[in-house]
N, C-alpha and C positions, 0 to 999 in steps of 0.2 A: 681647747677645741678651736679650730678654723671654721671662723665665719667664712657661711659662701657668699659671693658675691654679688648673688641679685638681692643678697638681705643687706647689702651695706649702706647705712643712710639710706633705708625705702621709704619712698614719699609716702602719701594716700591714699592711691588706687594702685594696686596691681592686679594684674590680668596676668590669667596662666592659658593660653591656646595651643594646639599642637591635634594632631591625627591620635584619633581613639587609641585606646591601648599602652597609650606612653605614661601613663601614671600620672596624668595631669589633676584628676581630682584628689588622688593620697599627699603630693606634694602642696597644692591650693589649701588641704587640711593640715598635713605638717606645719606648712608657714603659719597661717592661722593661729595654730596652739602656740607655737613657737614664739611669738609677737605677744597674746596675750600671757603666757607665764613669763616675757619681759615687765607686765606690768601694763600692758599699754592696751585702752580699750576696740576693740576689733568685731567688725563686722565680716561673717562670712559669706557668699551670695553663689547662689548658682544660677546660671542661665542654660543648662542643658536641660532641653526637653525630658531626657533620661536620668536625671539627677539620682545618684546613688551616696549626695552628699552624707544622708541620715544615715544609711545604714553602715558608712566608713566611719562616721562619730557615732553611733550607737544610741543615736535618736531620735524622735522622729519629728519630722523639721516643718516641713509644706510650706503656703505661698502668706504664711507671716514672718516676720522677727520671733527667734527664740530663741531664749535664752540658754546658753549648755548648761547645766549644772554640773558637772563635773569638770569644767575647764572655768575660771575664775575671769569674766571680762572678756570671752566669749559668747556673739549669739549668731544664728544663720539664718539663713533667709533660702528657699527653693523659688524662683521662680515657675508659677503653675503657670503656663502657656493655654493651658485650656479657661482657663478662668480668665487669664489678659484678653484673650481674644475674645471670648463672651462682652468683655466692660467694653472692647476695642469699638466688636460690632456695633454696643447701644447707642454707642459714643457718636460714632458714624450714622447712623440708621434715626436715631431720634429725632435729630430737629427735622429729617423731610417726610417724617412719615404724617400722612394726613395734607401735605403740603404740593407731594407728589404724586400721580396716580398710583393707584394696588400692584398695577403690574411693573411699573417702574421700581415701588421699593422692592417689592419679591425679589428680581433682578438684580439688584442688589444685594439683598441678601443670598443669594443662592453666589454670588462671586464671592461674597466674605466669608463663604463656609468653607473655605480651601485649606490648606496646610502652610499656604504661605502668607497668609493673614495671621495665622498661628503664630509664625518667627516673627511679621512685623508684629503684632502687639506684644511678644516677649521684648522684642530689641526696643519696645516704647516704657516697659516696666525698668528693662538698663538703662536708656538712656536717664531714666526721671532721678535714679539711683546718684547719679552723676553731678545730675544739673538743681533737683532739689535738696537745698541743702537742711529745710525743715525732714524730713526723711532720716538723715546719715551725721545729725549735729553732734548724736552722743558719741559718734565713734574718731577715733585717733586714726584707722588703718579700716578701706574697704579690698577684703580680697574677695576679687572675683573667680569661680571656677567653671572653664571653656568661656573666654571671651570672645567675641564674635570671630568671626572668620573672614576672608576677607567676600565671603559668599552674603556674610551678612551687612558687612560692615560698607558696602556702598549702598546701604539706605539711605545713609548718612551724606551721601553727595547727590542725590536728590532733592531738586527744590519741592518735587510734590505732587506733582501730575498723578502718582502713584495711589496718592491717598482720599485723592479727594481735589474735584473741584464746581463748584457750584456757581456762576454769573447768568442770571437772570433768563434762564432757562437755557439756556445753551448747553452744546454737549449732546449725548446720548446716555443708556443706560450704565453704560460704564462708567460714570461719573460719580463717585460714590461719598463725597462729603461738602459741608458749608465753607468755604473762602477763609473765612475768619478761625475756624477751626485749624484748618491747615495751615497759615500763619503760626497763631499757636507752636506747632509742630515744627515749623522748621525754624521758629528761632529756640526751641527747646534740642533739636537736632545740633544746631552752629556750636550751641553752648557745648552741649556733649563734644563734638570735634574738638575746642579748645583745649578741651579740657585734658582728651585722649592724648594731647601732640605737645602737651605744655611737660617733658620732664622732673620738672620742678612738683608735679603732680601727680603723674600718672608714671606708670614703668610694665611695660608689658613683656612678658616673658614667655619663650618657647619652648616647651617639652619636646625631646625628641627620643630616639633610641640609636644605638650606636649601630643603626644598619642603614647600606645605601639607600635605599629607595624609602625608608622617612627621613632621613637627612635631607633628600633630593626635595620630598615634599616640603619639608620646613623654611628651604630655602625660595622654594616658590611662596610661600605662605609671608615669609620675611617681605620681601620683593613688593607682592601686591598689596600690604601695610605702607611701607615703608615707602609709596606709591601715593599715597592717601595722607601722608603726612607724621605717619605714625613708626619714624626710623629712631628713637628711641628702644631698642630692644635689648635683653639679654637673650642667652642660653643656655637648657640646663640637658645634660647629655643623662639620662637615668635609666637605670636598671645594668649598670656596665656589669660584667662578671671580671671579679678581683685576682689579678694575673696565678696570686698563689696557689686558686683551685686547677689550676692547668698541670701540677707537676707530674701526676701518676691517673690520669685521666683523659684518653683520648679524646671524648665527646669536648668537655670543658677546653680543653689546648685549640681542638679548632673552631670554637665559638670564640675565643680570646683572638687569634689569630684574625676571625672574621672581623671581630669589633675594632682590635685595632687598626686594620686595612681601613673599615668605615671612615674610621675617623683622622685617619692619615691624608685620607684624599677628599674627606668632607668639600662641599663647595665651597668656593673664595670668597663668597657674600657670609660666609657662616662663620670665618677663620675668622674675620673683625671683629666680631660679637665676644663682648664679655660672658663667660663663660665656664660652668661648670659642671662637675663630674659628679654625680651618685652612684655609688655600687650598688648591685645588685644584693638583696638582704632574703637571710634565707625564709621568712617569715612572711606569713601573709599582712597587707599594712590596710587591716582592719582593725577598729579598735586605738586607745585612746595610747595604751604600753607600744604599739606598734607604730602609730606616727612620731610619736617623739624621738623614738630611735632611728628616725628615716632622715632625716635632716645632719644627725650626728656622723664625723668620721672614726670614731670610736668602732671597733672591729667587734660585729655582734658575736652572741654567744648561740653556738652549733648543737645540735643534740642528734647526733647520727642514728640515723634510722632506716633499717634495713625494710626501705619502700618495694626493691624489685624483689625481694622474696614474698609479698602477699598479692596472694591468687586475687586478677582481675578480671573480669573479661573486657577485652578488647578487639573489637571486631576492626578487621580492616578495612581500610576505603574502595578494596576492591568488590568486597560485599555487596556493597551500596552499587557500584557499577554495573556488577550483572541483573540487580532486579532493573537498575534504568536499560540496559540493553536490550531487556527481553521485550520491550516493547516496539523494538526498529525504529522509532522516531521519538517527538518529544520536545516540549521545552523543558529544562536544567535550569532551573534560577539559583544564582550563591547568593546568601544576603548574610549581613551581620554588618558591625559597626567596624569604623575602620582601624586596620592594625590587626588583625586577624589571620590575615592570608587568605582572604578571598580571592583575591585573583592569580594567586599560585595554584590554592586547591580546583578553582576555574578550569586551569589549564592543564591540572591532572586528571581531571574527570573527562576532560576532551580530548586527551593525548590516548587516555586508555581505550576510550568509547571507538576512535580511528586506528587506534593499533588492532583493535578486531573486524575489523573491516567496515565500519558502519562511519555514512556520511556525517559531519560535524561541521557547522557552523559555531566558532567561538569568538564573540563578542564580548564588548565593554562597554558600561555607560559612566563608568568612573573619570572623573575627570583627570584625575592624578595615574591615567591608563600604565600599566608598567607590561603590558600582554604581549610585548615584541619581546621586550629582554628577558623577561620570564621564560617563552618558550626558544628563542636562539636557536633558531633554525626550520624548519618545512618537513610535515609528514601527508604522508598520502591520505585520503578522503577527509583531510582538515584544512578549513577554509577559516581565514582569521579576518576579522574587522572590529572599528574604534568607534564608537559616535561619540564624534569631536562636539563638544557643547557648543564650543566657539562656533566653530565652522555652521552647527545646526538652528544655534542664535540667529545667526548673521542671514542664514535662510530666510528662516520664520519670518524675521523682520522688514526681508524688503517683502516678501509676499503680505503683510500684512500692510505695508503701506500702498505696496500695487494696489487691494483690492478697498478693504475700509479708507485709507491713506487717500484715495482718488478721488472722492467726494468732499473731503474737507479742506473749508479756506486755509489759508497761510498760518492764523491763529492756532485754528483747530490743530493741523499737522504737526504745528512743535510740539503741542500738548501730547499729542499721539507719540511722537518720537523719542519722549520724553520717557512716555508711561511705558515703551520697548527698554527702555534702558534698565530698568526692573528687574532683579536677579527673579522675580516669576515668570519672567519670559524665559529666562531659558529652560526651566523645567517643563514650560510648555513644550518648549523647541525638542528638547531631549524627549519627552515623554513622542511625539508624533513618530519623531526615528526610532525608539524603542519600539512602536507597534509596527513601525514597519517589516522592523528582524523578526519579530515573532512569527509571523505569518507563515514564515520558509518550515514551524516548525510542522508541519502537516503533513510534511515528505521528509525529514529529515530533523538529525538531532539538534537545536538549540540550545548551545552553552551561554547563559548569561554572566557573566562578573557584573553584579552591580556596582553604584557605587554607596561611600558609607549610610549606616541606615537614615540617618535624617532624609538625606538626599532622595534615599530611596522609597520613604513613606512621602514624600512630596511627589513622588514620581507617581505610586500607586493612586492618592490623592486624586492625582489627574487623570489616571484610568479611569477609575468613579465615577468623576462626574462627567467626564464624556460617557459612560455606562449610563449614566441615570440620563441625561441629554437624547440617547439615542432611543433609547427604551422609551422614552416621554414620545419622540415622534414615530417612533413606531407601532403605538400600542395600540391605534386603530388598523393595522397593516397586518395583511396576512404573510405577508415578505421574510425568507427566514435570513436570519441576522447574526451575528459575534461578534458582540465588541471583544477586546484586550481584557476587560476585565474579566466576565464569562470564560476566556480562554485560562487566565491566573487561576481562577476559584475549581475547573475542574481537574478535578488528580487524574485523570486520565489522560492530560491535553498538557497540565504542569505538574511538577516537582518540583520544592522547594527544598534546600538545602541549607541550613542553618549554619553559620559558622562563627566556632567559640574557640577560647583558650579556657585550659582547665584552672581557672582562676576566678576567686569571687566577685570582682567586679563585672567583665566578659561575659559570663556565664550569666548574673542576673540581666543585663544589659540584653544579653539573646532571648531570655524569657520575658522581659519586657518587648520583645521582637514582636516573639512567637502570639502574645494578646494582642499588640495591633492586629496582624494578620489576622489574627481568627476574626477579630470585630469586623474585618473588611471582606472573611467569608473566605480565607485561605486558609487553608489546613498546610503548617508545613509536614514534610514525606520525613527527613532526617534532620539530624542535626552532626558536623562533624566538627572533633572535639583536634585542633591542629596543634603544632610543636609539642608534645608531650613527654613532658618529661621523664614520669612514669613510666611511658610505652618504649624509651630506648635504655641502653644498659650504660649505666654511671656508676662512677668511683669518686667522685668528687664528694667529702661531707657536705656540704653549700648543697649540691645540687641531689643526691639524694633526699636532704631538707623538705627540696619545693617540691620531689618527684611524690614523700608522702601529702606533703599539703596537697599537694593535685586530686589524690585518691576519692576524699567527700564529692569535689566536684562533679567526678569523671560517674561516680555511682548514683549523685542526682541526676542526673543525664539518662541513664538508665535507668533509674528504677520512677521518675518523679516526670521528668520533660519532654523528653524524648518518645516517639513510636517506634523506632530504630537509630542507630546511631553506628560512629567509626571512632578510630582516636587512630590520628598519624602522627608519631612520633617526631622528637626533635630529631634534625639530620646532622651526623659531621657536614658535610659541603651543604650548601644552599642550592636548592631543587631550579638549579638554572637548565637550561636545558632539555630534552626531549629524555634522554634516557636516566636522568636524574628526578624528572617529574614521575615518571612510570615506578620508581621506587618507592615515593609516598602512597601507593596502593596495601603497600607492605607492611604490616607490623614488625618492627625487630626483632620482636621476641615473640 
C-alpha cells in the first residue's frame, strides 16, 4: 500500500482545514485511527462549533478526553464552545465585578454574550491545547479536526486591545478585562504561533474537492496562512471519481472530464503543495470499517444496487419557487454550511423568480462570493450585488473612528484601532450592509446567498442584539419600529431555505442549522436537498452505490426535518450560466 504523503514522518500537530463539505472531518478521523493502529498514542480534537466528530466514530465524545474503546490508543476531545465561552466570560468578568460599577459590568457582559466571543474562547481552549503541554503529555500525535481558518486565526496577531484592557480606570465600557490577565494571553498566543510555523511540529493540511471554485477557495485560504507564517502546508484533493466509472456512463465521463479540468488548471500556489489524491468511495465514511478504508488505495468492494428503480418522491426546485412567487415580494434567505451550493441554488431561485417577470435583487454576503461567474451573464428584472466584507470593514472602521475615534487621546486611539482590527468588526461591518439589502425586500424579491453557517450565525448573533438594543430604547415609545431581526423571524416577510447534500455528515450539519434558528425564533420555509445522485439517471456501479446511500437521507428530509422540501439532481455540465441555472428547477426523472 502507498503511504500518502501528508502521513510521511508527521510531526505532532496536524490541522486538517478546508471549506465545509470536503471531507475534512472523515479524513482528521481516518488519519487518527490510522496512526493509532500504528501503535502510536493519539489524540483527536475538534474545534468546529458543529462537531459531528462522535457520531463518524460512533461515540459520544463532548468537551472532555475520551477514551475510543474500540480503536486501541485512541481518545478525542469535542471542543464545547458554549461551555469555553461561559469559563471565558467568568474569567473576564470576575476580577471587576464589585470593583466596577453594575452598569459598567452589565455592559460588559451583555458584549460577551456574542457569537464572537464564542470562537475566541474556542480558539483560547486550541490555543492551551498547543502551548500546555501538562494537557497533551500522554499523547505522541495531536490531530486536530477544522483548524482555524484564517477568519480565526488572526486572533493570534493581536496583541490584545480585543480582550481586555484595564489601567487605572481608563477606557470606557468596552474595555473588558485586567492588564495582567491579557498578558497571560498573549504570551499563551506567541507560543501557540511558534508552535503552528515550526514544521518540525506542526503540519497543516488542506482538503479540497476537485472542483474550481473550492480549489480557488483553498488557494485563497493557503495564501492568508501562509501570510501569517504558516506556509508549511500540504494538499489533499478527496472524493475524486476513479476514471474507470466513466466508461459506459454519461453522468460519470463528464464529472471525470470536470474534475480533471479542475485540477489541470488548479492555482500556481496549489501546483507547489505536496499533494494528494483520494477517490471517491462508494460508501458512506461513518463508522469505524469505513474510515479505515478511506486512507487505503486498495480498490473498495461494490455491491450494485438498482437505487433509480425505487419510488421516491422528489419534488422539484421549481415547487418551492411558485409558493415564493405567489407572494410578489420577499426576502429568500439560502443558508447551510459551506460546500453545498448555496450560492448556485441562490442564483437558481433568482434566475427563475426574474424569468417570470418578477423583480429580483440577488445578493451575497459570502466572502468567497462566486455570484458573477455562477450566473455569466444579465437577465431582465434581476439586479445583482456583493457585500464586499473588505470594502464594508474598511467603512465601518473609519466611521467608527470619525465618531468614537474623535474624542480619544493618541493612547486611547491605538487601542481603538487595534480593537477594529478584530475579525468582530467585520461581522459587525457585514451584518450593517446585510440590513441594508434587506429593506428593498418590501417592494421587491430579496435573494440572499449567505455565507457559510458559522459566519452566518455570527451574522444572525448581530441581528439580535441590535434587536434586543432597539426594543430596550424603544419600549417606553409608542413609535412603530423593525429591526432585521423582526423582519428574519416573520414567515411572511422571510423564507428560509436550507441547503443539504444527501449525505450524513451535511444533512446533520443542516439540522443542527435548523435548532440555532429555531432557538433565535426562525422557523425555516424549506430545506433543498442539492447534487443528487439519486434524482439523475446513472450507470455507473460506484455511483449507483451512493445514489442508494442517498435514499435514508433524502426520506429523513421528508418525513423527519423538513416542512417542504426539493432535491436537484446532479447535472452533466456545472449550472454556469442563466440557461443552465433554470434547468436545476428540474427533476431529471
Amino acid at each position: 500500500m502507498t503511504k500518502l504523503k501528508f502521513l510521511d514522518q508527521p510531526p505532532r500537530f496536524l490541522f486538517f482545514t478546508g471549506k465545509g463539505g470536503v471531507g475534512k472531518t472523515s479524513i482528521a478521523c481516518a488519519t487518527a485511527i490510522q496512526l493509532a493502529d500504528e501503535g502510536l498514542r493519539v489524540l483527536l480534537v475538534s474545534t468546529d462549533p458543529a462537531s459531528n466528530v462522535g457520531q463518524v466514530l460512533g461515540v459520544n465524545i463532548g468537551n472532555q478526553i475520551t477514551v475510543i474503546p474500540s480503536v486501541s490508543n485512541l481518545a478525542a476531545l469535542e471542543i464545547d464552545p458554549q461551555a469555553a465561552a461561559q469559563a471565558y466570560r467568568d474569567r473576564i468578568v470576575g476580577p471587576v465585578r464589585g470593583v466596577l460599577p453594575d452598569s459598567v459590568v452589565n455592559n460588559i457582559e451583555e458584549q460577551l454574550s456574542g457569537a464572537c466571543t464564542t470562537e475566541i474562547a474556542a480558539f483560547d481552549e486550541f490555543t492551551a491545547l498547543l502551548t500546555d503541554s501538562a494537557l497533551t503529555v500522554d499523547y505522541e500525535h495531536i490531530v486536530f479536526d477544522t483548524a482555524p481558518t484564517g477568519h480565526t486565526i488572526r486572533l493570534l496577531q493581536l496583541p490584545g486591545a480585543w480582550s481586555g484592557f484595564l489601567d487605572e480606570g481608563k477606557g470606557d465600557a468596552s474595555c473588558l478585562g485586567p492588564l495582567a490577565g491579557l498578558e497571560k494571553q498573549r504570551s499563551q498566543y506567541k507560543s501557540a504561533v511558534d508552535a503552528l510555523a515550526d514544521p518540525m511540529r506542526s503540519r497543516l493540511i488542506l482538503v479540497a474537492r476537485a472542483q474550481q471554485a473550492t480549489l480557488r477557495e483553498v488557494a485563497r485560504t493557503h495564501k492568508e496562512l501562509a501570510a501569517i507564517v504558516l506556509s508549511q502546508q500540504y494538499l489533499i484533493i478527496n472524493g475524486i471519481l476513479p476514471p474507470a466509472e466513466a466508461r459506459h456512463d454519461p453522468l460519470a465521463a463528464a464529472i471525470c472530464k470536470r474534475e480533471q479540468q479542475a485540477l489541470a488548471t488548479m492555482p500556481d500556489v496549489l501546483k507547489v503543495l505536496s499533494c494528494d489524491h483520494i477517490e471517491l468511495k462508494p460508501f458512506n465514511l461513518v463508522g469505524l470499517a469505513a474510515l479505515r478504508q478511506l486512507l487505503t488505495t486498495a480498490a473498495p468492494t461494490i455491491t450494485d444496487n438498482e437505487a433509480n428503480t425505487l419510488a421516491i418522491q422528489m419534488p422539484s426546485l421549481s415547487t418551492l419557487v411558485d409558493a415564493i412567487a405567489k407572494d410578489g415580494h420577499g426576502l429568500v434567505m439560502l443558508m447551510g454550511k459551506g460546500g453545498v451550493g448555496k450560492t448556485t441554488l441562490a442564483a437558481a431561485v433568482a434566475v427563475e423568480l426574474a424569468r417570470r417577470g418578477l423583480p429580483v435583487h440577488l445578493s451575497t454576503s459570502d466572502p468567497a462570493a462566486h455570484l458573477s461567474e455562477t450566473l455569466n451573464g444579465a437577465l431582465d428584472n434581476l439586479t445583482v450585488s456583493r457585500i464586499d466584507p473588505q470594502a464594508e470593514t474598511e467603512r465601518y472602521r473609519l466611521q467608527v473612528l470619525a465618531t468614537k475615534g474623535a474624542q480619544l487621546d493618541a493612547k486611547g486611539r491605538a487601542l481603538l484601532e487595534e480593537d477594529l482590527r478584530s475579525p468582530c468588526t467585520e461581522e459587525i461591518a457585514v451584518f450593517q450592509a446585510f440590513s441594508r439589502v434587506i429593506r428593498e425586500a418590501g417592494k421587491k424579491f430579496v435573494v440572499m446567498d449567505t455565507a457559510p453557517t458559522g459566519h452566518t450565525l455570527l451574522l444572525l448573533d448581530a441581528t439580535g442584539a441590535y434587536h434586543r438594543e432597539v426594543s430596550r430604547q424603544m419600549s417606553n415609545s409608542s413609535t412603530h419600529y423593525l429591526t432585521p431581526m423582526m423582519q428574519l423571524q416573520d414567515p411572511k416577510q422571510t423564507k428560509v431555505l436550507l441547503v443539504t447534500l444527501a449525505e450524513t455528515t451535511p444533512a446533520l450539519e443542516a439540522a443542527n442549522l435548523q435548532a440555532d434558528l429555531r432557538r433565535a425564533g426562525i422557523e425555516p420555509w424549506a430545506w433543498v436537498i442539492n447534487n443528487s445522485i439519486a434524482a439523475a439517471t446513472v450507470q455507473s456501479t460506484l455511483l449507483r452505490q451512493r445514489a442508494a446511500n442517498e435514499l435514508p437521507e433524502i426520506e429523513a428530509v421528508a418525513t423527519i426535518h423538513a416542512q417542504r422540501y426539493a432535491v436537484v439532481p446532479l447535472l452533466k455540465e456545472e449550472p454556469v450560466g442563466v440557461e443552465r441555472l433554470l434547468e436545476l428547477s428540474v427533476v431529471s426523472h
